[in-house]
C-alpha positions, 0 to 999 in steps of 0.5 A: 500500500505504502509504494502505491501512495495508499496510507492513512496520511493520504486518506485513500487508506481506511482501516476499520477494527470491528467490533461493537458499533464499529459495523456503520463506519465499515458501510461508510468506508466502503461506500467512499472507497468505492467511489473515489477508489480507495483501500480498505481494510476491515480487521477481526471479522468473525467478532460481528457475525450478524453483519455479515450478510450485510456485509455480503450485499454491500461487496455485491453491491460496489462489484458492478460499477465502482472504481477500478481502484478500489480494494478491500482486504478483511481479517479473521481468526481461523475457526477451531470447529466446523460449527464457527464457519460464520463468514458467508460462503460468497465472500469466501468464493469472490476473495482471494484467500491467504492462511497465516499460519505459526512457526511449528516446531520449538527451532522456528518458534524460538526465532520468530520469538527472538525475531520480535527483538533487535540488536539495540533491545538487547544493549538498551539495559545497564545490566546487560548479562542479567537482562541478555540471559533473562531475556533469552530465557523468556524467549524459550518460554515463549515458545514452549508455552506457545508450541505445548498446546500440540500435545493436546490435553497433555500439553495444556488442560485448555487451548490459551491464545499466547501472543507475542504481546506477551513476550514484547510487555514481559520484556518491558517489565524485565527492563524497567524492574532491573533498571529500578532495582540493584538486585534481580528481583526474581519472584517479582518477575516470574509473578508478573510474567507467570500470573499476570502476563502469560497468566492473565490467559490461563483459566485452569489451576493446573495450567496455572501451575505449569505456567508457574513451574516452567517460570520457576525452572527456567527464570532463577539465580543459578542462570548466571552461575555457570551452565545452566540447562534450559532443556536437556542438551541445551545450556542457555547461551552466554553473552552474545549480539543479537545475530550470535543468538540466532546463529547458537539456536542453529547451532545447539538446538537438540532436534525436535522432540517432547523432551524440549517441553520436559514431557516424554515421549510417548507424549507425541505417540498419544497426540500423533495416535489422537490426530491420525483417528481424527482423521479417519473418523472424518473420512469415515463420516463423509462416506455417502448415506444412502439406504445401499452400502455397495453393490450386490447383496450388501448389508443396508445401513438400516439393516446394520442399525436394526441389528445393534438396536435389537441387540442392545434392547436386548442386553439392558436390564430392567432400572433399579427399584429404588423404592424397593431398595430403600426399604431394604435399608437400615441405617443410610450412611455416606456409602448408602446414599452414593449408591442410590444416587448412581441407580438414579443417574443410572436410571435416568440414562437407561431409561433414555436409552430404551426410549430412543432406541425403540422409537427407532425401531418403529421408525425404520418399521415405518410404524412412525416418521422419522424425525430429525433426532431419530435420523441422528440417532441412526447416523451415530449408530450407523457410525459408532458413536454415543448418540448426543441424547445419550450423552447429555445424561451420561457421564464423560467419556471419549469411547467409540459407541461399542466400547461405551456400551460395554462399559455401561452394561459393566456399570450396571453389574457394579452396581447390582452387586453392591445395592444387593446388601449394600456392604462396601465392595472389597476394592471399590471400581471408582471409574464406574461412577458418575460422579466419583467426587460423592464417594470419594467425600462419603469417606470422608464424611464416614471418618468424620462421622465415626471420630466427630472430626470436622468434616472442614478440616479433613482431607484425603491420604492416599497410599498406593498398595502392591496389590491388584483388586483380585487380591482384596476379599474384604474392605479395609476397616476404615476408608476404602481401596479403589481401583481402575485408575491410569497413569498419563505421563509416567507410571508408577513403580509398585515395588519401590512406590513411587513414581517413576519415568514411563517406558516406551509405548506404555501410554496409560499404566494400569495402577494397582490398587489404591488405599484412601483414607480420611485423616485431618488435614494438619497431619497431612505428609506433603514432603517428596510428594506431588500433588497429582490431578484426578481425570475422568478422561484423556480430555482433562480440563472440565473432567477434574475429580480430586488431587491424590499425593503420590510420593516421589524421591525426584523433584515434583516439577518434573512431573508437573511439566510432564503433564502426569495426572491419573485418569479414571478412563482410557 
């Protein structure tokens, strides 16, 4: 724009950021600009999504008759699902399209942070070693927190937008703090940088911590105290120009792999695995739905539905009697009360299940119109998927349909064996509750029952046993054993009890059983322990139960930035 004479100065350049009310100074500019051939530029579009029907005309508008100059570029951020495709399909078809895509991979991600700065940035500050190191290091934090989001809820529990706005602000806070102050102030500046900077994004306390842990890692006294690491293979540079810190990126960079973000390896298996099924699943939905799958005697799309539908009918059992079952009751305590409120939920999903499904099967009888729930019912049977109606009364699970299903059945036979006298299992299956939360707090509330301990005060210890759920033949006298739980980001070693650095393509190791029992939170043991997340599933985020402590002889940051959590399902 500048080389053809089109800027602000010249006022042929008018550039509109949209937002609330800013849709009428957009027509306006457009019309100007049509007539006197001017440029426009129309920023952040996809924020005014009802105008831009509008917007359509207006462009179909100025396409016949307006000045051979005039030109209008427009901005939007990518959508992060197909449901956000907002921007009208003609403006789409009359444009051309440019991606800006970011830098992948921590070796580009780490120049183009550093691209952000320049020869006289790293010479405007009196202490030039402490600002040089600090600076490289922010650089290198940038660029993990930037490229962690690949590994998907591993990497962080939700996606945040980082931006270089945050490394040029941090970089600023660096600069006036050291200019100000006769020593580094450390803390002050990992709080800045960690809770208000980068922090200011972050919504979720685990993410919080990692954002916090990496800060810890990467930015503290010992960087001026001879080599220090910034991750393995890669010490952090000494006092260089500005072309020299390009140039050592080259040069020491180890090639790309997890351990750069001090995650494991199988941390990229999981995320690749995750991606490729991704893939096959849209494949796999884009097949054509008519009623025949393929010449010649095949099997009909209906006919495989009828199939699954009558087999599923089939397996369901008859839903709890709670009348039934409370009467059978003496006294109800904490467990009691879990119990009956699992058949509820349980009750509510099977009974949904069965309605649908035979409402389907009068549909495809032709005893009824197919309505629209009923074809998505039928397109989700058809390929595998929990239905939506189900999953609104279910609990989280990232299971294809055939899995879930059998999970659900297995449910339900936990179920009926422990609401058939009500004794405590021996080794309570805590994956199969809905809300696993509720009993998880009915052992504390037991404890606190029995010892008129403030229920306020307590908290949960967890001791991880040698032992496997067969091995158990009674419940402990106070507290609970559980099982079903998963380890994502390393594995437990049963025979020294702690946790240790997973192998190799194991992705989830099976936990053994775990012993939990209530004590007062003053007599809490914190010491080598680390303070790990409980997960209903691999998605993380919204799926959080309970944090257990798990015993560790190696500093718990590590596991932190390994993204270790147990998960209840895999």
């Amino acid at each position: 724009g500048k080389k053809l004479g089109y800027t602000f100065n010249n006022r042929n350049f008018h550039n509109v950021s949209l937002g609330q009310g800013q849709e009428v100074v957009a027509e306006q500019a457009l019309d100007l600009a049509a007539a006197e051939g001017h440029w426009v530029i129309l920023q952040n579009i996809h924020l005014v999504a009802k105008w831009l029907s509008s917007l359509e005309k207006k462009l179909e508008q100025h396409s016949e008759g307006s000045h051979r100059d005039f030109r209008v570029f427009i901005s939007a951020e990518p959508a992060p699902c197909p449901e956000s495709h907002i921007i009208p399909q003609g403006i789409l078809e009359n444009s051309i399209k440019i991606t800006n895509e970011p830098p992948s991979g921590m070796h580009a991600n780490l120049h183009k942070a550093l691209d952000n700065f320049n020869q006289d940035t790293l010479e405007m500050c009196t202490r030039e070693n402490e600002f040089k190191s600090i600076l490289f290091a922010l650089c290198y934090f940038h660029a993990v927190v930037a490229e962690r989001r690949k590994f998907g809820p591993q990497g962080w529990n939700r996606s945040y937008p980082f931006n270089t706005g945050d490394l040029t602000i941090s970089v600023n806070v660096l600069y006036n703090y050291l200019e100000a102050s006769s020593k580094v102030p450390y803390d002050d500046l990992r709080y800045l940088f960690g809770e208000i900077m980068y922090g200011g994004h972050i919504t979720d306390d685990w993410d919080r911590r990692l954002c916090k842990t990496y800060l810890e890692e990467f930015i503290k006294p010992e960087m001026l105290e001879g080599e220090f690491f910034l991750a393995p293979g890669f010490p952090i540079p000494g006092n260089m120009d500005y072309n020299g810190y390009h140039q050592y990126i080259d040069d020491t960079l180890p090639p790309e792999s997890p351990y750069l973000y001090g995650l494991h390896p199988n941390a990229e298996i999981g995320f690749l695995t995750q991606s490729s099924e991704k893939l096959f699943r849209v494949v796999l939905e884009m097949q054509p739905r008519g009623s025949s799958m393929g010449e010649g005697g095949a099997v009909t799309r209906e006919e495989t539905v009828k199939a699954l539908l009558d087999e599923m009918l089939e397996k369901l059992t008859d839903e709890f009697n709670i009348a039934e079952l409370m009467a059978k009751v003496e006294e109800r305590t904490p467990y009691v009360v879990v119990a009956f409120q699992e058949c509820e939920r349980m009750n509510i999903l099977t009974s949904e299940i069965k309605r649908s499904l035979k409402e389907l099967d009068l549909g495809l009888k032709g005893e009824l119109t197919m309505t629209s729930d009923m074809e998505s019912l039928l397109n989700a049977l058809f390929l595998d998927v929990v239905p939506e109606s189900w999953v609104r009364k279910a609990y989280p699970s990232t299971a294809s349909l055939g899995m879930w299903f059998a999970d659900l059945l297995t449910r339900i036979k936990e179920l009926e064996t422990w609401t058939g006298d009500f004794s405590l299992p021996s080794a309570v299956w805590l994956s199969g509750f809905f809300n696993p939360q509720s009993f998880l707090t009915a052992i504390m509330q037991s404890t606190a029952r029995k010892n008129e301990w403030p229920l306020d005060k307590m908290t949960l210890q967890c001791d991880v046993t040698k032992k496997n759920r067969e091995d158990f033949a009674s419940p402990p006298r106070e507290g609970a054993y559980i099982c079903g739980l998963f380890m994502e980001g390393a594995r437990w070693d049963a025979q020294i009890g702690i946790i240790t650095d997973a192998r190799l393509k194991e992705l989830t190791p099976a936990m053994p059983v775990i012993f939990i029992k209530a004590i007062p939170a003053d007599k809490q043991d914190t010491r080598s322990m680390y303070p790990c997340p409980v997960y209903k599933t691999r998605q993380r985020g919204p799926t959080y139960v309970w944090t257990f402590n798990l015993k560790t002889r190696e500093n718990p940051s590590k596991w932190v930035l390994a993204g270790v959590a147990l998960l209840l399902q895999v």
